[in-house]
KOLDRENFI-112735 format. One record per residue (C-alpha): residue in one letter; y, x, z. Coordinates in steps of 0.1 Angstrom, whole numbers, plus 2048, in hexadecimal, padded with zeros to 3 digits. Layout:
N
@type:A&py:Y&px:X&pz:Z
...
end
This chain:
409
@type:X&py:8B3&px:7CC&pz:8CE
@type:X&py:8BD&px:7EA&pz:8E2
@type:X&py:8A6&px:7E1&pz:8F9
@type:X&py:88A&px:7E4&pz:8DF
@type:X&py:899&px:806&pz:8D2
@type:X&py:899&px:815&pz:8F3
@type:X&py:874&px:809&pz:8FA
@type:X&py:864&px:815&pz:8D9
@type:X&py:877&px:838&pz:8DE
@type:X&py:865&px:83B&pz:8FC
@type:X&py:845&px:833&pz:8E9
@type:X&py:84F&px:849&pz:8CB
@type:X&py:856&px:869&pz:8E6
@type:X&py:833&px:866&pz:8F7
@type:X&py:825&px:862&pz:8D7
@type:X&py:833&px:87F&pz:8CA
@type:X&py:827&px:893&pz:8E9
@type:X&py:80B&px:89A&pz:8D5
@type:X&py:813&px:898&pz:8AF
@type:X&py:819&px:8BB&pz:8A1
@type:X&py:82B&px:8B9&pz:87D
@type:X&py:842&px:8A3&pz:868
@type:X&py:839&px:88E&pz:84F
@type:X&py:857&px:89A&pz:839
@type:X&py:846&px:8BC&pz:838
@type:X&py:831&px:8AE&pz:823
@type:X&py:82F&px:89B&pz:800
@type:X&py:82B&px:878&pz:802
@type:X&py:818&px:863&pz:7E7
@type:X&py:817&px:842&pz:7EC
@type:X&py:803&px:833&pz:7CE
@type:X&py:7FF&px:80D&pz:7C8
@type:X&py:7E0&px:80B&pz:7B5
@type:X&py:7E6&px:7E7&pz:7A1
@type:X&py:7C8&px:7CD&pz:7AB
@type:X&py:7B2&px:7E9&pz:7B6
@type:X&py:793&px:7DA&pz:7CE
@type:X&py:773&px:7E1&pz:7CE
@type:X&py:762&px:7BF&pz:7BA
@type:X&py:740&px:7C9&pz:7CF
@type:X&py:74E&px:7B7&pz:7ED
@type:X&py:756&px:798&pz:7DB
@type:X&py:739&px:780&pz:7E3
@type:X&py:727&px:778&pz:7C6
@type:X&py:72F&px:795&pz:7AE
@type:X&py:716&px:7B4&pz:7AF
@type:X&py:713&px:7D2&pz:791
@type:X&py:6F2&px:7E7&pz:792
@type:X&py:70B&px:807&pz:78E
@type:X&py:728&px:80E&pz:7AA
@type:X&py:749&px:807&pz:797
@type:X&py:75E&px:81E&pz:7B1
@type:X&py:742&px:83A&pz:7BC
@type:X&py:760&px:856&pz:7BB
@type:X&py:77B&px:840&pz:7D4
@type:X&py:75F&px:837&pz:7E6
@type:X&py:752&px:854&pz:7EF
@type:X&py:779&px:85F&pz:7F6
@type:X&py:77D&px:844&pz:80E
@type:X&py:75E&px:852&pz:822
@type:X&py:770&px:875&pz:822
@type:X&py:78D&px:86C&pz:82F
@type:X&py:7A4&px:84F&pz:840
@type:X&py:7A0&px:82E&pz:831
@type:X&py:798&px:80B&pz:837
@type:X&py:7A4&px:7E5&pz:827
@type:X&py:7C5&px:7D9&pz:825
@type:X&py:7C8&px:7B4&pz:82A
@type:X&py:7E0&px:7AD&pz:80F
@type:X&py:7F9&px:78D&pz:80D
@type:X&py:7F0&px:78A&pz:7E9
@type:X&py:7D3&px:781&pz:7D4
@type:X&py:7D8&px:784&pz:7AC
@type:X&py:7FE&px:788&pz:7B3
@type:X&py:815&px:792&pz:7CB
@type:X&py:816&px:7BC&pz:7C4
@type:X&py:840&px:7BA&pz:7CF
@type:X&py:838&px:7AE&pz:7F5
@type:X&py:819&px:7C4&pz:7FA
@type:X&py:830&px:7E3&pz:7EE
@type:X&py:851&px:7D5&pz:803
@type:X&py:838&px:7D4&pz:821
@type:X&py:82F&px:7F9&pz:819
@type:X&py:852&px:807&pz:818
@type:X&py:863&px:7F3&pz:836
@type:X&py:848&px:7EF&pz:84D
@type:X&py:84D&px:7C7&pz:84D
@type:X&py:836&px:7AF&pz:84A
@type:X&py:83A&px:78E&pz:833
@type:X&py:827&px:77C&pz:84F
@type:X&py:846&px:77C&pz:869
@type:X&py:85A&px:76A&pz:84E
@type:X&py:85C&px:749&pz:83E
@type:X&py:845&px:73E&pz:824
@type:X&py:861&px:735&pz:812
@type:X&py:869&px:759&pz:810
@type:X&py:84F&px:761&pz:7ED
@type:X&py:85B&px:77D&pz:7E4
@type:X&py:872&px:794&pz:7FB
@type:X&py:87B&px:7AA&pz:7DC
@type:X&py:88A&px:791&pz:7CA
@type:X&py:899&px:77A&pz:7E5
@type:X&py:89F&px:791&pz:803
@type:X&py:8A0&px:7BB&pz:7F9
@type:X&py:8C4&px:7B6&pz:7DF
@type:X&py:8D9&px:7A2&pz:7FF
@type:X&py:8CE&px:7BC&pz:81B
@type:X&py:8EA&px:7D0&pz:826
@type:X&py:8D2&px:7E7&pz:834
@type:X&py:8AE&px:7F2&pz:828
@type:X&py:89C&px:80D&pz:83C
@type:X&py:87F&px:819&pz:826
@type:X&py:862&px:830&pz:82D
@type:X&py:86C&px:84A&pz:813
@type:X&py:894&px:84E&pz:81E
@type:X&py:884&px:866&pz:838
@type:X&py:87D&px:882&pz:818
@type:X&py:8A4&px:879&pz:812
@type:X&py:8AD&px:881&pz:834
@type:X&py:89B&px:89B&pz:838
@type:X&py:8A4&px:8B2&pz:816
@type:X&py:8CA&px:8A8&pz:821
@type:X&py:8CC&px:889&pz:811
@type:X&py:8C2&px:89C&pz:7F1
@type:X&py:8A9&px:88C&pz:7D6
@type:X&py:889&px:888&pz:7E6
@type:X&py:87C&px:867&pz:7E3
@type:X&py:870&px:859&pz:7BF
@type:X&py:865&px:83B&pz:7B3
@type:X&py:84D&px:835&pz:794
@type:X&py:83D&px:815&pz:785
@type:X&py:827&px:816&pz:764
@type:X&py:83D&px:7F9&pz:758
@type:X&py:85F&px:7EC&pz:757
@type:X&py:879&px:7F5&pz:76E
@type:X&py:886&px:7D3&pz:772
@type:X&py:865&px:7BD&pz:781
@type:X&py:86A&px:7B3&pz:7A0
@type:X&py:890&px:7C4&pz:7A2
@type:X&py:882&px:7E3&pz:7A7
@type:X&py:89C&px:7F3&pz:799
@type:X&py:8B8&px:7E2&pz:7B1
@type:X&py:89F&px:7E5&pz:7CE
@type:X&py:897&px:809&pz:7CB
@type:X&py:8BB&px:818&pz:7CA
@type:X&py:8C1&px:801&pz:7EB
@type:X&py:8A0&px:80E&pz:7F8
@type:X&py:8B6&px:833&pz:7EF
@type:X&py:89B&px:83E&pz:7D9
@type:X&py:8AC&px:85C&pz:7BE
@type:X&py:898&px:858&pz:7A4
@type:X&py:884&px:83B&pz:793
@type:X&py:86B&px:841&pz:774
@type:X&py:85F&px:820&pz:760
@type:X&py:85A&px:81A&pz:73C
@type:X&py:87A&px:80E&pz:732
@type:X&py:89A&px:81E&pz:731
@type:X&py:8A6&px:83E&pz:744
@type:X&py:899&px:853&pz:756
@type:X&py:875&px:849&pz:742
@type:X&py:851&px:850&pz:748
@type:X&py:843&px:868&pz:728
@type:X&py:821&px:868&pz:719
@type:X&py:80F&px:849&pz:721
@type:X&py:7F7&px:832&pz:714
@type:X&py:7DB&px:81B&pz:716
@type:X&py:7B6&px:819&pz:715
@type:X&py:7AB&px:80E&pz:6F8
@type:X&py:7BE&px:7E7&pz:6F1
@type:X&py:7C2&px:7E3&pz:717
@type:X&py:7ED&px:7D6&pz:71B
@type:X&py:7F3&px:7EF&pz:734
@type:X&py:7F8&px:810&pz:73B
@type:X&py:7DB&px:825&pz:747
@type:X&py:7DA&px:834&pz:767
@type:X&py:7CD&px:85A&pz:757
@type:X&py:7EF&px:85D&pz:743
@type:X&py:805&px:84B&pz:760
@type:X&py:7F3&px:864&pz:779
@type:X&py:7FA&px:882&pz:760
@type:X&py:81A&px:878&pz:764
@type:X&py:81F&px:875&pz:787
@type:X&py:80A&px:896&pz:78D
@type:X&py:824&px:8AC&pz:776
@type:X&py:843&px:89C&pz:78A
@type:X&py:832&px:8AA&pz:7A7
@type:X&py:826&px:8C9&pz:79A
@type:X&py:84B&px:8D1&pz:78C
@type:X&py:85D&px:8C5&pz:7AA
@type:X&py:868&px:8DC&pz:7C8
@type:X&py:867&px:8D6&pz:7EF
@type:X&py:857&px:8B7&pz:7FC
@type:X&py:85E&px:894&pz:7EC
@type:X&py:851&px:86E&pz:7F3
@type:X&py:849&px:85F&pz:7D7
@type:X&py:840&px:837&pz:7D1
@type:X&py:82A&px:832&pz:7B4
@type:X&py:81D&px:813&pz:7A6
@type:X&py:802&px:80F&pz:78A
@type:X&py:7FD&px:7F5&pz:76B
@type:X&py:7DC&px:7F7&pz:75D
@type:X&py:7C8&px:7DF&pz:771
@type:X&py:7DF&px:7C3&pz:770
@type:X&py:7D2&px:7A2&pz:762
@type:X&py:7CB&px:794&pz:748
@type:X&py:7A9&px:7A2&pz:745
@type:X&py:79D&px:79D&pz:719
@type:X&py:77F&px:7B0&pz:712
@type:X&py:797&px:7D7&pz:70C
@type:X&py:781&px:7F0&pz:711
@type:X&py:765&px:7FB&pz:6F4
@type:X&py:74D&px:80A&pz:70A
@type:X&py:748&px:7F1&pz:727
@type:X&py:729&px:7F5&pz:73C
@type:X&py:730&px:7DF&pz:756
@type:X&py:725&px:7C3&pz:739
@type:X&py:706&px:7C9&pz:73E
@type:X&py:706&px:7D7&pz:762
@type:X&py:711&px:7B8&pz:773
@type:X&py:6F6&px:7A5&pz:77E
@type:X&py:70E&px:788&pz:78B
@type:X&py:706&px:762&pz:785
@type:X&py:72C&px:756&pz:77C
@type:X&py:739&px:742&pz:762
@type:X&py:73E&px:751&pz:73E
@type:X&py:767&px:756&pz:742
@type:X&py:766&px:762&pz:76C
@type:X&py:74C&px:77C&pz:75B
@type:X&py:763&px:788&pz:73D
@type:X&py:77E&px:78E&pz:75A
@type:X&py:767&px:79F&pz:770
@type:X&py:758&px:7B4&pz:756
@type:X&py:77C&px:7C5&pz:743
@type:X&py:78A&px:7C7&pz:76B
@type:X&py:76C&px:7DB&pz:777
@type:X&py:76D&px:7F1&pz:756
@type:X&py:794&px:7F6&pz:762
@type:X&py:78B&px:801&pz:784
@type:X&py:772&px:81A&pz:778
@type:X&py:78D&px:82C&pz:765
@type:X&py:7A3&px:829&pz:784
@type:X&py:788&px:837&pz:79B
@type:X&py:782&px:859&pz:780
@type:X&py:7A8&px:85B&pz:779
@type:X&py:7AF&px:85A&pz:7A2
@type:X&py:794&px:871&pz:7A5
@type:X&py:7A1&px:889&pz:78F
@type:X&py:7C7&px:886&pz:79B
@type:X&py:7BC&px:891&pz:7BD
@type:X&py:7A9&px:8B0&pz:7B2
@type:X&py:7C9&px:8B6&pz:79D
@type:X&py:7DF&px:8B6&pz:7C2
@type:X&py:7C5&px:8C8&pz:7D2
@type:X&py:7CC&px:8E4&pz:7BB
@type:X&py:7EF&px:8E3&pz:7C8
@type:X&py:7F8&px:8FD&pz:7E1
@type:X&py:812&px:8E6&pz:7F6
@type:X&py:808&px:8CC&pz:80D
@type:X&py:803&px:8A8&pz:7FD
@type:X&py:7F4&px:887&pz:805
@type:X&py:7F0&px:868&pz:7F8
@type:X&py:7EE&px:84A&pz:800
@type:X&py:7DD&px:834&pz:7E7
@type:X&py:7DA&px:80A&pz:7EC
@type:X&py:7D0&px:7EA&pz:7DA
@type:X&py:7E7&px:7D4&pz:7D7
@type:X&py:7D3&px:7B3&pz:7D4
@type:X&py:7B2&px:7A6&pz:7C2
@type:X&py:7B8&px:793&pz:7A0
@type:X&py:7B3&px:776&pz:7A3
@type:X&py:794&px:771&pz:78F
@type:X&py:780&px:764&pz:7AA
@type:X&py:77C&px:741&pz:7A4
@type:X&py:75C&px:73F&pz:7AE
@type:X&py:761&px:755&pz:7CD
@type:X&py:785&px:746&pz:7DA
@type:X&py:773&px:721&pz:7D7
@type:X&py:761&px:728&pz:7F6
@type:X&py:77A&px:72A&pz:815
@type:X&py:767&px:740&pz:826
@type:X&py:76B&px:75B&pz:80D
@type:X&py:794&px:758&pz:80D
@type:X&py:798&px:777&pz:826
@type:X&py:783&px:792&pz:812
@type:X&py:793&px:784&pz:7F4
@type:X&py:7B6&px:792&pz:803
@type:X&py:7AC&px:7B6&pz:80F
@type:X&py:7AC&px:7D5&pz:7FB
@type:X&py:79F&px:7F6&pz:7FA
@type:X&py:7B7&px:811&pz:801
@type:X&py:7B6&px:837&pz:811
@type:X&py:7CC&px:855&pz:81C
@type:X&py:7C3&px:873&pz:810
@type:X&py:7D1&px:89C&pz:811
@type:X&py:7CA&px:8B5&pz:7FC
@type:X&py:7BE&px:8D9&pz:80C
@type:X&py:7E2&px:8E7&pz:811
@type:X&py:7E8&px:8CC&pz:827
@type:X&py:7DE&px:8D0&pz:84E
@type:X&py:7D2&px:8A9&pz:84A
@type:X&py:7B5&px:8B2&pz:831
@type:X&py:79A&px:8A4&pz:836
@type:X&py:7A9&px:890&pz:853
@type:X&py:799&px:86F&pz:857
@type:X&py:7A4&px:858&pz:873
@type:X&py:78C&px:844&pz:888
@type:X&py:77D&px:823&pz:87D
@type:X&py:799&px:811&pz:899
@type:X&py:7B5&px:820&pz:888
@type:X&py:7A8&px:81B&pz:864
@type:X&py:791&px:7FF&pz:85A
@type:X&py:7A6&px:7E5&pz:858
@type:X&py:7CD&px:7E5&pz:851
@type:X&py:7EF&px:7D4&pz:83B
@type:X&py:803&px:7E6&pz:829
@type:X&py:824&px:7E1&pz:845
@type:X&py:80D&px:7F8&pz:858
@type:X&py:808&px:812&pz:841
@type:X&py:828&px:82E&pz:84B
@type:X&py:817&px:82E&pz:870
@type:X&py:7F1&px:835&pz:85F
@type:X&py:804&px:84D&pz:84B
@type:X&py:817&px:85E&pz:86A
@type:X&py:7F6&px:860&pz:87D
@type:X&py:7DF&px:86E&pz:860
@type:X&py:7F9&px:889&pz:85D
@type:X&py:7FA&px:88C&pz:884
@type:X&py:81F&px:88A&pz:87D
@type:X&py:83D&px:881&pz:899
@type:X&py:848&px:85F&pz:894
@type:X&py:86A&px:84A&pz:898
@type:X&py:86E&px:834&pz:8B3
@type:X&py:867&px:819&pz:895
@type:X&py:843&px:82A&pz:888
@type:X&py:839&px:829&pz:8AE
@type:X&py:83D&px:803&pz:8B1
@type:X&py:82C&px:801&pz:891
@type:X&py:80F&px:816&pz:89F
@type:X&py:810&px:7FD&pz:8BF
@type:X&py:80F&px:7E2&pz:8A8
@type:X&py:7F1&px:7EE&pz:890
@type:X&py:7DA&px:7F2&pz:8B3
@type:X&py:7E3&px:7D1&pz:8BF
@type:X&py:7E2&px:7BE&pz:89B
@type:X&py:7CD&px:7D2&pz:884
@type:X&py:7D8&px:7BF&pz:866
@type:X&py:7F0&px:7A3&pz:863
@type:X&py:7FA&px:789&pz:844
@type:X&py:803&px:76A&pz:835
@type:X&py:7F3&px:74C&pz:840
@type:X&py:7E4&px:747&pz:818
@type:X&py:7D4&px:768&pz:823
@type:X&py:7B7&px:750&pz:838
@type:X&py:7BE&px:733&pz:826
@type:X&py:7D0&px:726&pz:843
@type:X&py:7F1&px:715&pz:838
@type:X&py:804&px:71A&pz:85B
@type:X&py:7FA&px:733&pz:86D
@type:X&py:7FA&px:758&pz:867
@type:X&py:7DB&px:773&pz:85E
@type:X&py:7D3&px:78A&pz:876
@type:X&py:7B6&px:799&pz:87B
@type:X&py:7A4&px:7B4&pz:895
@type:X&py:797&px:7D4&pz:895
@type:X&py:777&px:7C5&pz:887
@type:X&py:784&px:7B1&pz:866
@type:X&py:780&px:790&pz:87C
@type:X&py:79F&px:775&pz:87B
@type:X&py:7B0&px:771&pz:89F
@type:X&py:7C4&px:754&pz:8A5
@type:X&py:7E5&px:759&pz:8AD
@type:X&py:7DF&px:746&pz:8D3
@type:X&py:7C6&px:75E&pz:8D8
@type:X&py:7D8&px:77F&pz:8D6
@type:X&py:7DD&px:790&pz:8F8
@type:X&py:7FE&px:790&pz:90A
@type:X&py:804&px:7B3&pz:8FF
@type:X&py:7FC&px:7AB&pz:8D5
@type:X&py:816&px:78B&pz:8DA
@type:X&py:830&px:7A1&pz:8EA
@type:X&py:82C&px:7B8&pz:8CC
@type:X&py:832&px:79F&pz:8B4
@type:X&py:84D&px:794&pz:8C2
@type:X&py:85E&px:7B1&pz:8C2
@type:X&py:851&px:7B3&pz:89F
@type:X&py:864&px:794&pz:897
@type:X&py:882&px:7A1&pz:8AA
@type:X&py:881&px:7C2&pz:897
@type:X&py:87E&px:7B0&pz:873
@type:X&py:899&px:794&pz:879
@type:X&py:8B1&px:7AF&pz:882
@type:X&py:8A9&px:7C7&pz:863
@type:X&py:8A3&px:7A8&pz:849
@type:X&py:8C1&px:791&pz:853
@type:X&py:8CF&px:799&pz:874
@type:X&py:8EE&px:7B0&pz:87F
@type:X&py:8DF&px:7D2&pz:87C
@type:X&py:8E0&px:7DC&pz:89F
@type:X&py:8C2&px:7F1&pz:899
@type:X&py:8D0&px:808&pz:87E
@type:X&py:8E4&px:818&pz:895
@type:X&py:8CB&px:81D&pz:8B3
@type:X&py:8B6&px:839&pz:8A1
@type:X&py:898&px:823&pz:8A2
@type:X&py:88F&px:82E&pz:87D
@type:X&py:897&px:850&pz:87D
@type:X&py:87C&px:86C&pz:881
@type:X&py:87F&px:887&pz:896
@type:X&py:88F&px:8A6&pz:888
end
């Protein structure tokens, strides 16, 4: 292990060569946008309107891609672990299901993406957490104070999100009020913070909510009556998401502070009975959309990393994306990370392919690589990768001490 520290230090200081800020000089959004994909990929499913023009035509503007995601209709917990830690579910055992809830309590350390706001603002409050639902799903509340976030918003108990509601007699809370939300903590709040959000309103089950639904009449798919009722209310729910995202960006740019966000699916519902029947379809049916985006005070706007660096990702990869959209220095940690993302674009679960023992990966193109025919330089990687997560998941810890997570001050 302090074999690995000293090599990735190495890679983090020639990196850094030619990285000129700090990602802590900036505010951090990292938004979890529940179920959010694009249903016009889906094979089989086609509306004579675009359900997403505005996030689309974000994701032309700036860096974006797919996210091949562990999950599809469930798994939010180990798409958002993979986002803070930098793991990736598909070095551990399937019997592993859920790391928040059988791994995250018992670590006795838990180096997360936003404890570098702490660190940086002298271990003040700079890194908060909020969820459009209840605090304890997942053990988010245990998980977040080991993850050292301060603070930690949800709809229950203290501290508590104000002023939301619903779309008409949707279940769950509407991004536009969760967002409003979320903007006035930013807007009120001083110095640069991280802050994890994660949404609610898309999340299944999928009635017929919303009174004025176009997409009734605008999908010109030939599905069975129920699949269509699904589709129809979870396209109507990603409309709103796509105006309400809109509008909460224009809302940042208007901030004069630098801010980005970074804004992910999670996974596709799994309505897609028709689609998921056909094994060839499994892979698109576990990537989302996703983007990173800065307002004008930031020296990243309008920043949009090449096609290489951006088309295709998972979520463990994310804090490197976010380190090189930013052209930020990096810890000797990010730089593996950043390694690791060239050699294996996206990695996941073998459910991910439909495979039952083999893990997902896939290349710079989308296309699935099996694991014999990675090059002697991607299996070296992921070796280390395995090396590196055994030792922060249930190993001694001889990393923690080696600086290999800490940024450059």
């Amino acid at each position: 292990m302090q074999a690995i520290a000293k090599k990735y230090a190495k890679q983090a200081q020639q990196i850094n060569k030619t990285r000129n800020t700090n990602m802590t000089d900036n505010t951090v959004i990292m938004m979890l946008s529940e179920t959010f994909a694009d249903p016009t990929r889906v094979p089989g499913v086609s509306f004579s309107e675009d359900p997403i023009p505005n996030i689309r035509q974000i994701k032309m503007q700036t860096t974006s891609g797919l996210m091949l995601s562990p999950g599809y209709g469930g798994g939010t917990a180990n798409i958002e672990y993979q986002a803070l830690t930098g793991l990736s579910m598909a070095n551990y055992s399937p019997t592993l299901s859920i790391a928040y809830q059988q791994l995250t309590p018992s670590l006795k350390w838990a180096p997360t993406l936003n404890q570098a706001w702490n660190v940086a603002n002298g271990g003040k409050k700079a890194s908060v957490a909020l969820h459009a639902y209840n605090r304890n799903m997942y053990f988010r509340d245990l998980n977040y104070k080991k993850f050292q976030f301060s603070q930690f918003f949800a709809t229950d108990d203290e501290p508590k999100l104000t002023n939301l509601n619903t779309i008409d007699s949707a279940w769950y809370t509407s991004d536009k009020s969760f967002y409003a939300d979320v903007l006035k903590k930013v807007s009120n709040s001083s110095g640069n913070k991280f802050y994890q959000v994660v949404t609610m309103q898309n999340h299944m089950p999928y009635e017929d909510f919303y009174q004025d639904n176009e997409f009734k009449d605008l999908d010109t798919s030939d599905l069975p009556s129920n699949e269509k009722l699904n589709l129809d209310t979870y396209t109507k729910g990603l409309n709103y998401t796509d105006q309400s995202t809109l509008d909460f960006l224009n809302s940042l740019d208007d901030i004069d502070r630098p801010i980005t966000v970074l804004f992910y699916g999670d996974h596709l519902p799994g309505i897609y009975s028709t689609a998921y029947s056909d094994k060839n379809n499994i892979i698109g049916l576990h990537e989302t959309d996703y983007f990173i985006w800065s307002n004008q005070a930031s020296r990243s706007a309008d920043t949009k990393l090449d096609a290489t660096s951006s088309d295709y990702t998972s979520s463990n990869y994310f804090s490197a994306q976010l380190a090189e959209h930013l052209d930020a220095k990096v810890s000797p940690y990010l730089a593996f990370l950043t390694e690791m993302h060239q050699a294996i674009p996206a990695m996941s679960v073998p459910d991910s392919s439909g495979n039952a023992d083999t893990p997902t990966y896939l290349d710079a193109h989308g296309e699935l690589i099996k694991e014999k025919d990675l090059s002697k330089q991607a299996k070296q990687l992921l070796h280390d990768y395995q090396l590196i997560q055994y030792d922060m998941s249930v190993g001694k810890n001889y990393l923690k001490d080696t600086g290999f997570v800490n940024l450059p001050k």
